[in-house]
N, C-alpha and C positions, 0 to 999 in steps of 0.2 A: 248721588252725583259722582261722576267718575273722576279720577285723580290722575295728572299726570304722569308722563313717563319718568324716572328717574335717566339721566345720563349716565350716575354709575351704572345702574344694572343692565343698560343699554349694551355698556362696554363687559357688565360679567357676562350676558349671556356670549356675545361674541365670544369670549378668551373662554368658554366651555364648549362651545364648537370648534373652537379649533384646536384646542387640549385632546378631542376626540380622535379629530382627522388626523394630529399630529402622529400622535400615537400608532397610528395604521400605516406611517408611511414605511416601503419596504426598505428603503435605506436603513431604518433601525430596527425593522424584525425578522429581516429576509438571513442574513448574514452568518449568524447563529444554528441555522437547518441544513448549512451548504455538504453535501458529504464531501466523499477522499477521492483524488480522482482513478479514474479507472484504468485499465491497460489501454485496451483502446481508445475509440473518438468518443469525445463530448459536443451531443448535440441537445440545443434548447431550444426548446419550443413552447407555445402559450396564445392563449387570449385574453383577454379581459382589460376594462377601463386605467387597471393599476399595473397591466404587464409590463407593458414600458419602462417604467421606474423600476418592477424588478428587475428586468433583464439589464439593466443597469447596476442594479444593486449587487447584482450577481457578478458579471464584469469587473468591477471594481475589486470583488475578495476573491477571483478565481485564477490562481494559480496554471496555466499549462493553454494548452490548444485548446480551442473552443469557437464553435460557428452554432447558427443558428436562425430563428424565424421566429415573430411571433405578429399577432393582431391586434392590435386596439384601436379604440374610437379616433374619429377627428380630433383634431388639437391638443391629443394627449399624448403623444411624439416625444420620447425622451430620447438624447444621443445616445448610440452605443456605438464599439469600434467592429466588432466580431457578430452581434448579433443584428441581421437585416426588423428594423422595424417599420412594418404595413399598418396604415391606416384603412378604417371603412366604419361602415354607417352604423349609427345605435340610436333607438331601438329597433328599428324596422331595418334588416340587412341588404348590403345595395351587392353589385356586379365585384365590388375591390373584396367584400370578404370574402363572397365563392372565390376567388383568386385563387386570395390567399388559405383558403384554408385547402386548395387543392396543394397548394405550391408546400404548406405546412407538413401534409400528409407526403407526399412524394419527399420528403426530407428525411424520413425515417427508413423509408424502405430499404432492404438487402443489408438491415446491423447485423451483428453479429452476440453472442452473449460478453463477449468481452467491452463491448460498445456501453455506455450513459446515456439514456434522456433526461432530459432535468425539464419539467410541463410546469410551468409558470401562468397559471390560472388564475382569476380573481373573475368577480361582477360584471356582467357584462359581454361575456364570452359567449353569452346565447343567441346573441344577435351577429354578432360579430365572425364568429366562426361556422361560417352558411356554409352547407353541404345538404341540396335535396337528397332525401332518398330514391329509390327507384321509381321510375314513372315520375318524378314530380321534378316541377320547376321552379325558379327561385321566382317567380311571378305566385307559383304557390305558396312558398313561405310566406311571403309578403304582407299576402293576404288574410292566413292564420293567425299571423305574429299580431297587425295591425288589430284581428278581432281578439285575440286572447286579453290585448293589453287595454281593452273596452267592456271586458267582461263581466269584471270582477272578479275573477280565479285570483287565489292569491300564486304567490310563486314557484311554491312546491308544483300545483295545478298544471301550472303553465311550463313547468320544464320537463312534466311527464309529457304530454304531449310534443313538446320541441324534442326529444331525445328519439321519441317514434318516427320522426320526420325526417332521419338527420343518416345520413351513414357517414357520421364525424364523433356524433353526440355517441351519450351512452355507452360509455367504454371503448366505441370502435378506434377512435385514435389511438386510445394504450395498445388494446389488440395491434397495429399497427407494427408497434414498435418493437415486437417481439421478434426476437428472443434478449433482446439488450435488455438490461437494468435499465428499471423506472421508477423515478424519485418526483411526485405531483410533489407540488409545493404550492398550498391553498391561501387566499387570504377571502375571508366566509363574508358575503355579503347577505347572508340567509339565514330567515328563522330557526334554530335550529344546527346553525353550521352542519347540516349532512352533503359530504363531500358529491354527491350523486345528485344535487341541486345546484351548486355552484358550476355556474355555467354552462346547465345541465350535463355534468361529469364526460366530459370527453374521453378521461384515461380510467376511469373508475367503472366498476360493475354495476347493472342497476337492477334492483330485483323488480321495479313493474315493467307491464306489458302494455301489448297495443290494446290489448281489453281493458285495461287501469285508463291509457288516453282517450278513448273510442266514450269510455263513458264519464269524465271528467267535458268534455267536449257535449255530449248529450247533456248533461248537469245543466249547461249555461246555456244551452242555444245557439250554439255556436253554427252558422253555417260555412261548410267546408265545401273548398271544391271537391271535383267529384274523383278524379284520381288521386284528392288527399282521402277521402272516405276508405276509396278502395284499399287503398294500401292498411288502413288500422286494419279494416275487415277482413281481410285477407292474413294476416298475424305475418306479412313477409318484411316487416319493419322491425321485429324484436330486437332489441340491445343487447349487448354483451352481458352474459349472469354472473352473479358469484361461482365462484368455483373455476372460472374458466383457466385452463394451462397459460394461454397467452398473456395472464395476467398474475401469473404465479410468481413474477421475476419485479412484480409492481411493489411501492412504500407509499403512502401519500401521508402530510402533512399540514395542519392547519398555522398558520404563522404568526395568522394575526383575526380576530375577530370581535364582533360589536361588543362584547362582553369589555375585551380588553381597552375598546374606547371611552364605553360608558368610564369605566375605573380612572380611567386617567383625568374625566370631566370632572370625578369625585376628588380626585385629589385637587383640584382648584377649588372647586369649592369651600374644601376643608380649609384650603390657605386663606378665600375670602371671609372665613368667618363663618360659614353658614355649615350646616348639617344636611349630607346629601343622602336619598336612598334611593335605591337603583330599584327601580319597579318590575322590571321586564329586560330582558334583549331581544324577547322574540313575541314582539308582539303583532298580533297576523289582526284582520279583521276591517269593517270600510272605517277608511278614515275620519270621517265625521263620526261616525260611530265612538271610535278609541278618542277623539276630541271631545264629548260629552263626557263619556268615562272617566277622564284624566281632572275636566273640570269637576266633578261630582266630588274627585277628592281632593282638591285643589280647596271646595269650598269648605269642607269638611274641616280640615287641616287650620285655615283662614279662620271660620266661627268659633271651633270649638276645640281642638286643637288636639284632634284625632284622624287619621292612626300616628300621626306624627309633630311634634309641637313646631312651630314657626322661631324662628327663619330657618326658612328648611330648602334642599332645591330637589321636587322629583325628577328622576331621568329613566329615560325609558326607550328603547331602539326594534328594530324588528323592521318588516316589511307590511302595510297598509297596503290598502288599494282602494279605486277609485274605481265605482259603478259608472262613467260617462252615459248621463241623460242630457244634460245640458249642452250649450253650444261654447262655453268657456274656454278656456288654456289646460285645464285637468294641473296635475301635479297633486300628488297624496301629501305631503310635508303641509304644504298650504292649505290645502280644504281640511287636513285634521287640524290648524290652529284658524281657520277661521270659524269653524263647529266650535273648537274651546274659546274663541273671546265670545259668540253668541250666547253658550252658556253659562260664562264669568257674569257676562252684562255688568262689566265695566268693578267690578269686587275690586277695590282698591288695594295697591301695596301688590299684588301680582304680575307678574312680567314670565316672559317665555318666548321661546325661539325654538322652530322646528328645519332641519335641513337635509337634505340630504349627501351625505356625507364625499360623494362624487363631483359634489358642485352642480346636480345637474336635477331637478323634482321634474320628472316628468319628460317634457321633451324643451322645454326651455332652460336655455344659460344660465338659470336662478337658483339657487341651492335651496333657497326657503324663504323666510320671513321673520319678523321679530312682533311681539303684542308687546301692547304694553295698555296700562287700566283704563285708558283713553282713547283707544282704537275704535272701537265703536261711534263715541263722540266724534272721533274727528271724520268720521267714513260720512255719518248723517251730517255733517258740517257740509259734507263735497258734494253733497247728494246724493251719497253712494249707501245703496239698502244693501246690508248686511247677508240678511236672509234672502234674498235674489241673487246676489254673488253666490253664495252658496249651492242655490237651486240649481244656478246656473252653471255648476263646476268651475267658477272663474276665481277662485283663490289666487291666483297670479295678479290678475287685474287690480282688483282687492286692494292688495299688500300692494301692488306695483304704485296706484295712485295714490298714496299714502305715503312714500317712501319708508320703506318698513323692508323691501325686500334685500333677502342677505345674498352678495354676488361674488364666488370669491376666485372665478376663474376654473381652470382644471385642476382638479385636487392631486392626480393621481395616485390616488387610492381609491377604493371604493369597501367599508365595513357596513351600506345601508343606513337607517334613516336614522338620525340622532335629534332627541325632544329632549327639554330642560324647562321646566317650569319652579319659578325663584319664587318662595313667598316668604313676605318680611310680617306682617302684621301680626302682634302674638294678639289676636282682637279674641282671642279664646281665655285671656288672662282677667281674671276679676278685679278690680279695684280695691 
């Protein structure tokens, strides 16, 4: 029989997701990367879910002249005095980010080498910073974007493909900005933190091609329209390579990354008492999938009290994805923790919370959800079948009728998915 939730752990899991998020905000890691200013103009530019908050963060320690542009999503709007901040659509990019990321790119044009960019990137810039390629439309994009994110490709997957698509993505923006000094300044929402994934690298080199996307896209079944085909097949999409001169005057920089959130969760938990070990930060694979895995050592841990003794908290971050068969809400943070309470089945003395660190799993306002050893009882209490939520991709619904869902507005930041699973029961102790 299953045991209820505890209240405290209710509130540790919270105060370790947001130890995580804390930690990623640019306020405290942007400040520290800023360089010396230049002779000439300083101009900023960026997209992604946490730009805003940088381009602020930046603002506030920067010394001299300084204008600029950059993009992020709806409701993630920070004030700035000097830097113009555009809104537009994520996941699927609407007519404001073609805008913008035209208005972004004509902002660089005719520098000089005496000139600064300063490319404030984060999560989220691949949506956000739309620029078809040649022949295509952003009716094309749309449509790609919509089937990539149904696919199951994990993220790497999905931003070789968007970089082929894009004459913004795949370095073309840095090219751009040539001959000025160019200083990206990254905060990594990706497995792997490889700069050429974050937001499929705008100012950065990428060393695949349109034959790396052409068959990434074959891989899943993805159907394309047809002057998005033509363009992979025709090789007139390539991104900017390593080596390129336009990018010889380029620095980029990571500021902040899921590594450093998970750590910051560990030192809460250290302070609660408990024993934290960091599993992963880049853990790729379908969600349900790494929700069984997580439980397997959860139970492990719980009975016998290997690999690790209890009270213990695993944490573990990265990017999931979600195969969409069902007719549900989707969100990965959710379907991987309604996968781990079906294979807890109610293992007392465990608790967990999964979220995504943007505030945002999926394409709903919900950052994620909270288990706890009574989840399941109380779903069959509502009439609600576990394993049909499941089927049905509706991990939102799930947790949502339940009150369990964790809601904490716009984070801005975005370092990808943060999981913490608490176990107290040392039931691996003999008498």
């Amino acid at each position: 029989m299953s045991s209820p939730a505890s209240p405290d752990r209710r509130a540790l899991l919270r105060s370790l997701f947001d130890a995580a998020v804390a930690a990623a905000q640019p306020a405290l890691c942007l400040p520290a990367h800023l360089p010396s200013r230049p002779k000439g103009r300083t101009i900023v530019i960026g997209a992604g879910k946490a730009s805003a908050a940088m381009a602020r963060a930046l603002e506030d320690h920067w010394e001299g002249p300084l204008e600029g542009r950059i993009v992020t999503r709806y409701g993630y709007e920070v004030p700035c005095q000097r830097i113009e901040i555009v809104q537009a659509a994520h996941p699927v990019p609407d007519a404001a980010g073609l805008r913008a990321a035209e208005r972004i790119r004509n902002l660089v044009n005719g520098l000089t080498a005496d000139d600064l960019v300063i490319a404030l990137i984060s999560g989220g810039g691949s949506s956000l910073l739309v620029a078809p390629g040649d022949g295509l439309t952003l009716a094309d994009k749309q449509l790609v974007n919509a089937a990539l994110l149904k696919s199951g490709a994990n993220i790497s997957e999905m931003n070789c493909v968007r970089r082929h698509l894009s004459s913004i993505k795949g370095g073309r923006l840095g090219a751009a900005c040539h001959p000025a000094q160019l200083l990206t300044l990254l905060i990594s929402d990706v497995p792997g933190d490889s700069p050429v994934d974050i937001a499929s690298g705008p100012t950065v080199a990428d060393p695949t091609t349109c034959a790396d996307a052409l068959s990434i896209v074959q891989r899943y079944r993805i159907d394309l329209p047809s002057a998005v085909r033509a363009l992979l097949q025709s090789g007139s999409g390539e991104s900017v390579k390593p080596g390129d001169p336009r990018l010889s005057a380029s620095q980029t920089r990571i500021i902040t990354a899921p590594q450093m959130a998970l750590e910051a969760a560990a030192r809460v938990a250290r302070t609660a008492g408990l024993t934290p070990y960091i599993l992963s930060d880049s853990l790729e694979g379908e969600a349900r999938d790494i929700g069984t895995a997580h439980a397997g050592i959860a139970r492990q841990v719980a009975l016998h009290g290997q690999p690790f003794k209890s009270p213990c908290v695993l944490l573990s971050g990265g990017e999931t994805t979600v195969t969409l068969r069902g007719q549900g809400r989707g969100g990965r943070n959710v379907e991987f923790l309604l996968s781990l309470a079906i294979a807890l089945d109610g293992l007392p003395e465990v608790h967990a919370i999964a979220g995504d660190t943007d505030g945002v799993d999926g394409v709903e306002e919900i950052a994620g959800a909270v288990l706890t050893p009574d989840t399941l009882a109380r779903a069959w209490a509502n009439g609600i079948n576990p394993r049909a939520s499941l089927d049905n991709n509706d991990g939102h619904g799930f947790f949502q009728a339940l009150g369990d869902s964790v809601i904490t507005g716009p984070t801005l930041t975005n370092v990808n998915d943060f999981r913490a699973i608490v176990i107290d029961a040392p039931r691996h102790e003999k008498p």
